[in-house]
TORSEMAR-735618 format. One record per residue (C-alpha): x, y, z; residue number from 1. Coordinates in Angstrom, 1 decimal, padded with zeros to 4 digits. Layout:
% TORSEMAR-735618
ATOM     east    north       up   pos
ATOM        X        Y        Z   NUM
...
% end
This chain:
% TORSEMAR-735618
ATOM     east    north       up   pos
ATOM   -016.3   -049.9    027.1     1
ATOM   -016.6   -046.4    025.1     2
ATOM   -015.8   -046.4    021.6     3
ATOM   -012.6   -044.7    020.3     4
ATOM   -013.6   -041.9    018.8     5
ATOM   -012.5   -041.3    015.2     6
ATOM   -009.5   -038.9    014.6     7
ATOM   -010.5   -036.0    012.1     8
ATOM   -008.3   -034.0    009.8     9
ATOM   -007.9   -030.5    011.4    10
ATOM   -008.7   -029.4    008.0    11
ATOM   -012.3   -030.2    008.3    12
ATOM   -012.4   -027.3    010.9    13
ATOM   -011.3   -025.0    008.4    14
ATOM   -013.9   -023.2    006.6    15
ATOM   -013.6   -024.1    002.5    16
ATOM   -013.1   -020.3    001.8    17
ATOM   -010.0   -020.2    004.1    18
ATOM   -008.7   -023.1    003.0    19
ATOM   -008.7   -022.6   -000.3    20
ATOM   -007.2   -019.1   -000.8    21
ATOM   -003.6   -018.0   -000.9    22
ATOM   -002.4   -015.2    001.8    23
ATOM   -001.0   -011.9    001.2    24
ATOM    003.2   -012.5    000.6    25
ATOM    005.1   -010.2    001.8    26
ATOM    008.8   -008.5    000.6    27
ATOM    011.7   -010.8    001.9    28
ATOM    012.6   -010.0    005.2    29
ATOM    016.8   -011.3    005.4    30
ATOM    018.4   -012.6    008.1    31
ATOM    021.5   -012.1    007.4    32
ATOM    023.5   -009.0    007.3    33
ATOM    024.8   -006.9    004.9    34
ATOM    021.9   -006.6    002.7    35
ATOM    021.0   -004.0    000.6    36
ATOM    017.6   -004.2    001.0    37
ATOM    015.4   -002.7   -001.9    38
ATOM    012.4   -004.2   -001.8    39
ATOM    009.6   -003.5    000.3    40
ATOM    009.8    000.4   -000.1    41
ATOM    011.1    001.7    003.1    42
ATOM    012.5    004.8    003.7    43
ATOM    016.5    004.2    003.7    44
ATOM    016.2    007.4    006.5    45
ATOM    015.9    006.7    010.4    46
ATOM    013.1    008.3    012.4    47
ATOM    013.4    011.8    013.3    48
ATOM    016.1    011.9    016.6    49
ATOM    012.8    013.9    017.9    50
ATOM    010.7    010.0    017.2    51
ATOM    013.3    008.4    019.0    52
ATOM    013.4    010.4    022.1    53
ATOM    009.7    010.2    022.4    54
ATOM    009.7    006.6    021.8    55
ATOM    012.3    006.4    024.6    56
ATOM    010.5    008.7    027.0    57
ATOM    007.1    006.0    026.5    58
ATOM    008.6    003.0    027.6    59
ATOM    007.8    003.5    031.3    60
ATOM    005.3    002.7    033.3    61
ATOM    002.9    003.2    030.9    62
ATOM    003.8   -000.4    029.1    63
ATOM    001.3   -001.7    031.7    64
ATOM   -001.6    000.7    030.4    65
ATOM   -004.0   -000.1    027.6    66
ATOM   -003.0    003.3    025.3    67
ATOM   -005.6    005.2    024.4    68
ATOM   -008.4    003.9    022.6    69
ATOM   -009.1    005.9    019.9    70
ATOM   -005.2    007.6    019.5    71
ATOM   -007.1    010.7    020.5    72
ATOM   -003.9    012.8    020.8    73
ATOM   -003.2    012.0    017.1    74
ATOM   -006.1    012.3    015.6    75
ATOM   -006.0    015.6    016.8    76
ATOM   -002.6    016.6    015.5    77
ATOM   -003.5    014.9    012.0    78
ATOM   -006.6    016.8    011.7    79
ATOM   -005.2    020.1    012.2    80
ATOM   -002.3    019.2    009.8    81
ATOM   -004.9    018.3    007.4    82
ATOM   -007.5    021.5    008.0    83
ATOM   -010.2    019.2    009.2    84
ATOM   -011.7    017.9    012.3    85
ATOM   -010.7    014.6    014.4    86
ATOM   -014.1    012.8    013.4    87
ATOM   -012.9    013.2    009.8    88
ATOM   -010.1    010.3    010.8    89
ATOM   -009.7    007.3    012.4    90
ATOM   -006.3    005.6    013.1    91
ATOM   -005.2    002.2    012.0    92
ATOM   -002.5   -000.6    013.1    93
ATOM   -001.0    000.2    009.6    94
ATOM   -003.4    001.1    007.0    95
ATOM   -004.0   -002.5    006.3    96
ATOM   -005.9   -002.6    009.0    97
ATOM   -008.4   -000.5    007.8    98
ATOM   -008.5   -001.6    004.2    99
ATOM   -009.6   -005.0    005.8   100
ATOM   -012.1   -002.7    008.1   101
ATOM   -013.3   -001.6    005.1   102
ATOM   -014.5   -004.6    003.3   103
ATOM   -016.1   -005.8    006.3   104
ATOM   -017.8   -002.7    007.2   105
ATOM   -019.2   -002.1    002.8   106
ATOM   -019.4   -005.0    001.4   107
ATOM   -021.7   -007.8    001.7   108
ATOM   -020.4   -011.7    001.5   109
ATOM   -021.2   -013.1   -001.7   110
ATOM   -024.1   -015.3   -001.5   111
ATOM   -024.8   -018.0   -004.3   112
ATOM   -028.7   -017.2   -005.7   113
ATOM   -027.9   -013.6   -006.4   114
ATOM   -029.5   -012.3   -009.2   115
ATOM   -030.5   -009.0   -009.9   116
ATOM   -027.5   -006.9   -010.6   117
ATOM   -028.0   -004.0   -007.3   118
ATOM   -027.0   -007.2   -005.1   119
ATOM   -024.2   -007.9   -007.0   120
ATOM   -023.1   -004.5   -007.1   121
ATOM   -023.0   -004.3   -003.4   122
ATOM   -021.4   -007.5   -002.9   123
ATOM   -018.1   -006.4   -005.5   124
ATOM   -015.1   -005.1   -004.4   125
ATOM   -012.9   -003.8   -007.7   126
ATOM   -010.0   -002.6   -008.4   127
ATOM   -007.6   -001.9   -011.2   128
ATOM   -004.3   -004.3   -012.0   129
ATOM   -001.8   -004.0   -011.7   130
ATOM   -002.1   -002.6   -008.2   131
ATOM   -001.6   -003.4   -004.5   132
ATOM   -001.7   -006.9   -004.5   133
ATOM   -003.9   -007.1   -000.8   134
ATOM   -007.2   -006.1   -002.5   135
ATOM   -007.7   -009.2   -004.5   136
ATOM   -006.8   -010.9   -000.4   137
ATOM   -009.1   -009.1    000.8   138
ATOM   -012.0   -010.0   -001.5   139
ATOM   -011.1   -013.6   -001.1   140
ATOM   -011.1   -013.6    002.6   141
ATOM   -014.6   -011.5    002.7   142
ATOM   -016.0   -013.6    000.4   143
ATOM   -016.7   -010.7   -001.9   144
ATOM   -017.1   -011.1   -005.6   145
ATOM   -013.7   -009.5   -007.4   146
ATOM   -013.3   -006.9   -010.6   147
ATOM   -010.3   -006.5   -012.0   148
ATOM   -009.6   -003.6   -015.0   149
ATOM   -006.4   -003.4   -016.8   150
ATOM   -005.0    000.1   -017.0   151
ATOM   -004.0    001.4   -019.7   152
ATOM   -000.9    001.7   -021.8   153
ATOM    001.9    003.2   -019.6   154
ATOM   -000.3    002.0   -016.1   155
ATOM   -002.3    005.5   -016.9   156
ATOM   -006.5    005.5   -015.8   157
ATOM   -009.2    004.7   -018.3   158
ATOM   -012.0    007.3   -018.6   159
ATOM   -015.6    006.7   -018.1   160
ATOM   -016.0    005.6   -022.0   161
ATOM   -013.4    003.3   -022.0   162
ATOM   -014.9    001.8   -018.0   163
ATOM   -018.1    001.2   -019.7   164
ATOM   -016.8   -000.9   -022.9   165
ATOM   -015.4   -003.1   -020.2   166
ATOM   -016.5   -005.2   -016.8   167
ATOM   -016.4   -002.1   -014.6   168
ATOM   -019.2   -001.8   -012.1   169
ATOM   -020.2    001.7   -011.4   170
ATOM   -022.3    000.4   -008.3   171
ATOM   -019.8   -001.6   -006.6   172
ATOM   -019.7   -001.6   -003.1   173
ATOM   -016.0   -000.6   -002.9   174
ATOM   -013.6    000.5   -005.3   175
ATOM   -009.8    000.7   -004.4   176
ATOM   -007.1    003.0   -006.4   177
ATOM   -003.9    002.8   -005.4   178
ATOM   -002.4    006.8   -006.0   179
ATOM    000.4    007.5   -007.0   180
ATOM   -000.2    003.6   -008.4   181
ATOM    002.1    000.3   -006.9   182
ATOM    003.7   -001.4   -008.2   183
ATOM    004.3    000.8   -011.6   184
ATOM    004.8    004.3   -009.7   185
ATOM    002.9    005.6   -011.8   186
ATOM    000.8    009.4   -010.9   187
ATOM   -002.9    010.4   -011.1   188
ATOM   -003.8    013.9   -011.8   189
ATOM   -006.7    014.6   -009.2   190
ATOM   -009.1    016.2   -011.9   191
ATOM   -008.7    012.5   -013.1   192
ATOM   -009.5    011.3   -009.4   193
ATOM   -012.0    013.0   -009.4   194
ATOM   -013.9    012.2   -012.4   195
ATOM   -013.6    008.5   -011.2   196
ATOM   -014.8    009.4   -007.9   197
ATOM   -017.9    011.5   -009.2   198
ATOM   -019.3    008.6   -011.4   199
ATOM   -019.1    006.0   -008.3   200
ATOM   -021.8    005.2   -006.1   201
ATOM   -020.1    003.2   -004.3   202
ATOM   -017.3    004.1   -001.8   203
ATOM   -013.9    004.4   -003.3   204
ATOM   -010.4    004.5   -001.4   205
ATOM   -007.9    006.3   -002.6   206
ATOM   -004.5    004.6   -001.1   207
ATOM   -002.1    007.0   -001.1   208
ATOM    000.6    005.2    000.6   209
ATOM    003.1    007.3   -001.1   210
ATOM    001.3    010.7   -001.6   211
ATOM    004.5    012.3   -000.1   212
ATOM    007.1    011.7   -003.1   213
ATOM    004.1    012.6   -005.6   214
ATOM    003.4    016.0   -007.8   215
ATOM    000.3    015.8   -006.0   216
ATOM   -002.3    014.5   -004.0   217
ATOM   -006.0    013.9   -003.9   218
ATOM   -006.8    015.0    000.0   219
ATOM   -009.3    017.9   -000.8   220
ATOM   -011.8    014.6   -002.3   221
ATOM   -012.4    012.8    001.1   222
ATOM   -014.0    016.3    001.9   223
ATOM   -015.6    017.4   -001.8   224
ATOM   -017.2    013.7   -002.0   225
ATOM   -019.2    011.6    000.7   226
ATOM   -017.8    008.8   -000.3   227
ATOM   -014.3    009.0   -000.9   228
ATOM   -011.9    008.0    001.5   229
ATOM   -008.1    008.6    001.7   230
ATOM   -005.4    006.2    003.0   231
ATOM   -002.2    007.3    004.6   232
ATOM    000.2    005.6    006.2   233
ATOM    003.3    006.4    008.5   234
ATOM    005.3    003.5    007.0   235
ATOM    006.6    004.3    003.5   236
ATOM    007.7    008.0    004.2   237
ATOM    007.8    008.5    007.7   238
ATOM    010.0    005.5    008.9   239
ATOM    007.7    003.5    011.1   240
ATOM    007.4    000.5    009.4   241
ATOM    007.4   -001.2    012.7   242
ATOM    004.9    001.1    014.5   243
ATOM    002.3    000.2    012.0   244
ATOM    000.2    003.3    012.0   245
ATOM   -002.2    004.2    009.4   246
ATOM   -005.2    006.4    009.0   247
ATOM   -008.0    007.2    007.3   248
ATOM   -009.7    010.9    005.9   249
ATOM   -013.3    010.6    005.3   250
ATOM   -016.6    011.5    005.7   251
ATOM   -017.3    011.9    010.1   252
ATOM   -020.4    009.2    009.1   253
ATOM   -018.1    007.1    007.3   254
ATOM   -015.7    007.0    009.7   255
ATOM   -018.3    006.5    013.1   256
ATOM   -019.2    003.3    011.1   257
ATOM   -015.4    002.0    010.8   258
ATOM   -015.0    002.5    014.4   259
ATOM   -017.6    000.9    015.4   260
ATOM   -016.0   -002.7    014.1   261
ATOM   -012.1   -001.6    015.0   262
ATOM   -010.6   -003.7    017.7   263
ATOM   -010.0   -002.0    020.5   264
ATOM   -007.1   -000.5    021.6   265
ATOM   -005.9   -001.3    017.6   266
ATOM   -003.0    001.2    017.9   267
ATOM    000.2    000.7    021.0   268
ATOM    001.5    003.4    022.9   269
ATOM    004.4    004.0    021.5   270
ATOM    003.2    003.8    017.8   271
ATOM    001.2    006.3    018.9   272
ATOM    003.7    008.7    020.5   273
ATOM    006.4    007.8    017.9   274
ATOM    003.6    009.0    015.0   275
ATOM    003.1    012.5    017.1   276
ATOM    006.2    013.4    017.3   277
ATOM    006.4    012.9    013.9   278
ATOM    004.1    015.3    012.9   279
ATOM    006.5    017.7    015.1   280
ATOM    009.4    017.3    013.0   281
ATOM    007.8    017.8    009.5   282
ATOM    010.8    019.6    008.1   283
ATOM    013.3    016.6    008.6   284
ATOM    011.3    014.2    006.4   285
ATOM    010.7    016.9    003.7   286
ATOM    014.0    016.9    003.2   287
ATOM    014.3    013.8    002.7   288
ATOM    011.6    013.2    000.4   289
ATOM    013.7    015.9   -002.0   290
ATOM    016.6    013.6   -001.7   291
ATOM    014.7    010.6   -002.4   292
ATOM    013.0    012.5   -005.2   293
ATOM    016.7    013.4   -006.6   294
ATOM    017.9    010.0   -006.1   295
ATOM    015.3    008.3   -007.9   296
ATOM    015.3    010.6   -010.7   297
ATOM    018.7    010.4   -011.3   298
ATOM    018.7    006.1   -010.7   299
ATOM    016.2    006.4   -013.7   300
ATOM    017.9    008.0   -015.9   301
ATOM    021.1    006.0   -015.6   302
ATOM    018.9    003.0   -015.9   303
ATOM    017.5    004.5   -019.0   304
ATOM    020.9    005.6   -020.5   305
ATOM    021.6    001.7   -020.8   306
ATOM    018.5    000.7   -022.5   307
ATOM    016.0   -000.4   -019.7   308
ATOM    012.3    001.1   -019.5   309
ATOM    011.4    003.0   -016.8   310
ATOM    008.0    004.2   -015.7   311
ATOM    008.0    007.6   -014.6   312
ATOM    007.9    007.6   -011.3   313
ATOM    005.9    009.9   -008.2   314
ATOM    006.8    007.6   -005.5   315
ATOM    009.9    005.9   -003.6   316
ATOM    010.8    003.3   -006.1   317
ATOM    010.5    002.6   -009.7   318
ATOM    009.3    000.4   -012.0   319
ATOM    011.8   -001.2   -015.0   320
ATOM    011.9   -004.0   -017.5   321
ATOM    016.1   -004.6   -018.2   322
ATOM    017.3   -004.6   -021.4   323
ATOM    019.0   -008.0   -023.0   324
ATOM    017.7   -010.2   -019.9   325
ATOM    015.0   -011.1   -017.9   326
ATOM    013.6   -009.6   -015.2   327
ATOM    013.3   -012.9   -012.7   328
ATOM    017.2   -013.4   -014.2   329
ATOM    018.3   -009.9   -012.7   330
ATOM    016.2   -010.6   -009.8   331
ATOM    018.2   -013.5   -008.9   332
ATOM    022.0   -012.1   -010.0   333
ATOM    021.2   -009.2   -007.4   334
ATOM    020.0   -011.5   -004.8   335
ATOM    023.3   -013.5   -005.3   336
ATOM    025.5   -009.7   -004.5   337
ATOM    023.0   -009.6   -001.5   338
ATOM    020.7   -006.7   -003.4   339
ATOM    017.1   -007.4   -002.6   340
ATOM    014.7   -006.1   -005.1   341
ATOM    010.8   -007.3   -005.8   342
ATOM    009.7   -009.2   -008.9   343
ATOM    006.1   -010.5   -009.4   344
ATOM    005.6   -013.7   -010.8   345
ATOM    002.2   -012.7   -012.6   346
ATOM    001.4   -011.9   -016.5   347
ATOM    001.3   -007.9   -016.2   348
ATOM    004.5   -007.9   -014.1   349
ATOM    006.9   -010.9   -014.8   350
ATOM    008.9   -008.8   -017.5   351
ATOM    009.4   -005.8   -014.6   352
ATOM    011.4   -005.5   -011.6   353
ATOM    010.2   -003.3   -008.4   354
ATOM    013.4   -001.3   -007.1   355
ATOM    013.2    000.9   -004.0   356
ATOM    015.5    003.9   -003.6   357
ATOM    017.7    003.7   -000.8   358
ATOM    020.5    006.0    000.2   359
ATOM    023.1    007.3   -002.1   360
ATOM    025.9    004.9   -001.6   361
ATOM    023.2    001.7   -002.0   362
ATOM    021.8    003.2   -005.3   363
ATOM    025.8    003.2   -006.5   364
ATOM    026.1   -000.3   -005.7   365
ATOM    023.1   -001.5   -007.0   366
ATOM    023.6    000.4   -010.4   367
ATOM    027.4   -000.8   -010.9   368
ATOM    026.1   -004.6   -010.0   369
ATOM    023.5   -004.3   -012.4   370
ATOM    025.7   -002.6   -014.9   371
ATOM    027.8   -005.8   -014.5   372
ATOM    025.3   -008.6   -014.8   373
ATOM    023.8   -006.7   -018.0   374
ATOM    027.2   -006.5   -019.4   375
ATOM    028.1   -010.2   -018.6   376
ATOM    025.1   -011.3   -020.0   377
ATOM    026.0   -009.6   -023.0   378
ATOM    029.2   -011.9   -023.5   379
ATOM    027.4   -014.9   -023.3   380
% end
């Protein structure tokens, strides 16, 4: 008679790396209705009617076709909107996508004999805090050694002196910087950008997630420096959060060695199509970026008129510590009036609330409930 063979914990299948790291935690996605949802920075605007009809028009027989490979027919569009040529970008299933394509394709797993300090170097992912809180995911999952490097006062950049007092590695493989910066909202100037960029030998991202409500952007660097790349995304201002498209601006080099470790057919159909005929209707969404731009502005200075700090802001929501309460404690009153907003629960963020600008009339309601909590609080 065979021997029972002994059951084993599906953990031991599980390598120790995975098992032991925490995943990326998304913005609350409700279930129920009537939510003012201010929390995950989407644009409070629907798609262009122009998006919808081509979105429409795709769902034929085409569903049954792989789409097109390499999103040819946007890659096109996006490199004459950006006075370049296709092999300058390669599309993404969100730009997530190819922040994770990135680690795998520049930096080396960390091994546990390194010494000398080049092997380090190219074995280091860094980036500043706060910031996008993916990067440190990504590191984990790679098995990449991790930098971190506080910015300064008022979530500003540090210059080159105040980089080399500190940990910063001016060889690391990969460098992310989060422009305009999430979650403070903060702007870069590009001359800044640039210095940054200039004194890296390593390739450096520039996520510009929400370049569109910013004074400016750093673009023209994916093409002054070899290796500088730009992230964009469709999400934040172009309403297709659910399309997930993203895309990269780089060196053609740079780029041919991305694609060569992209899944295949990454990007649907109608993501796709839905992204191109954005890129027709340019003029609806500029308009709304001025109203978003207004919006904010003016949410800010209410905000600030009743004694809360607000970062100055160059992207589609801001960043505020409340006056007389906690941040987690105004966090949780608006989540009882059905007001989503984002709060971190780490040291550089825990006293600040993240706050998306949505349309008009959600703005109004969120400023008189938090008018009210603050005001109730006060007659404690």
């Amino acid at each position: 008679m065979q021997a029972r063979s002994k059951l084993k914990s599906p953990e031991k299948f599980i390598r120790p790396l995975i098992r032991n790291i925490k995943g990326y935690i998304p913005g609350e996605q409700p279930q129920e209705s009537r939510v003012i949802k201010l929390n995950t920075n989407e644009n409070p605007t629907p798609p262009s009617p122009k998006v919808l009809q081509a979105i429409k028009k795709a769902t034929d027989y085409r569903l049954r076709l792989y789409p097109n490979p390499n999103a040819k027919k946007l890659r096109q569009a996006l490199a004459k909107l950006h006075r370049c040529k296709p092999e300058n970008i390669i599309i993404g299933n969100g730009s997530d996508e190819l922040l994770a394509l990135a680690t795998r394709c520049f930096v080396e797993p960390r091994t546990a004999n390194t010494k000398t300090q080049k092997k380090i170097s190219k074995q280091t992912i860094q980036y500043f805090t706060p910031s996008y809180s993916l990067y440190p995911i990504l590191a984990n999952i790679h098995g990449a050694r991790k930098k971190e490097f506080k910015l300064i006062k008022g979530y500003g950049l540090p210059d080159k002196k105040l980089l080399s007092k500190g940990n910063w590695d001016f060889q690391a493989a990969l460098t992310y910087i989060t422009t305009p910066n999430a979650p403070s909202g903060a702007g870069y100037k590009t001359s800044k950008l640039a210095k940054l960029c200039k004194i890296q030998d390593g390739i450096v991202i520039l996520d510009e997630a929400y370049a569109d409500f910013a004074e400016e952007t750093a673009l023209e660097l994916a093409f002054r420096f070899p290796n500088v790349i730009i992230s964009r995304t469709f999400s934040k201002a172009y309403s297709l959060c659910s399309q997930r498209i993203g895309y990269f601006i780089a060196h053609p080099k740079i780029i041919t060695a991305l694609d060569k470790i992209r899944d295949s057919y990454n990007t649907n159909e109608l993501g796709q199509a839905a992204a191109l005929a954005t890129l027709d209707d340019l003029k609806y969404y500029k308009r709304h970026f001025k109203r978003i731009i207004k919006t904010r502005n003016q949410t800010s200075k209410i905000l600030e008129s009743i004694g809360f700090d607000v970062i100055p802001s160059q992207t589609n929501f801001i960043f505020v510590k409340p006056k007389g309460l906690q941040a987690k404690e105004l966090f949780t009153k608006l989540r009882e009036k059905k007001i989503l907003t984002r709060w971190f629960d780490t040291k550089a963020c825990r006293s600040w609330l993240r706050i998306t600008i949505g349309t008009e009339r959600e703005m109004d309601k969120f400023l008189l409930s938090t008018k009210a909590i603050v005001e109730n609080h006060k007659q404690r």
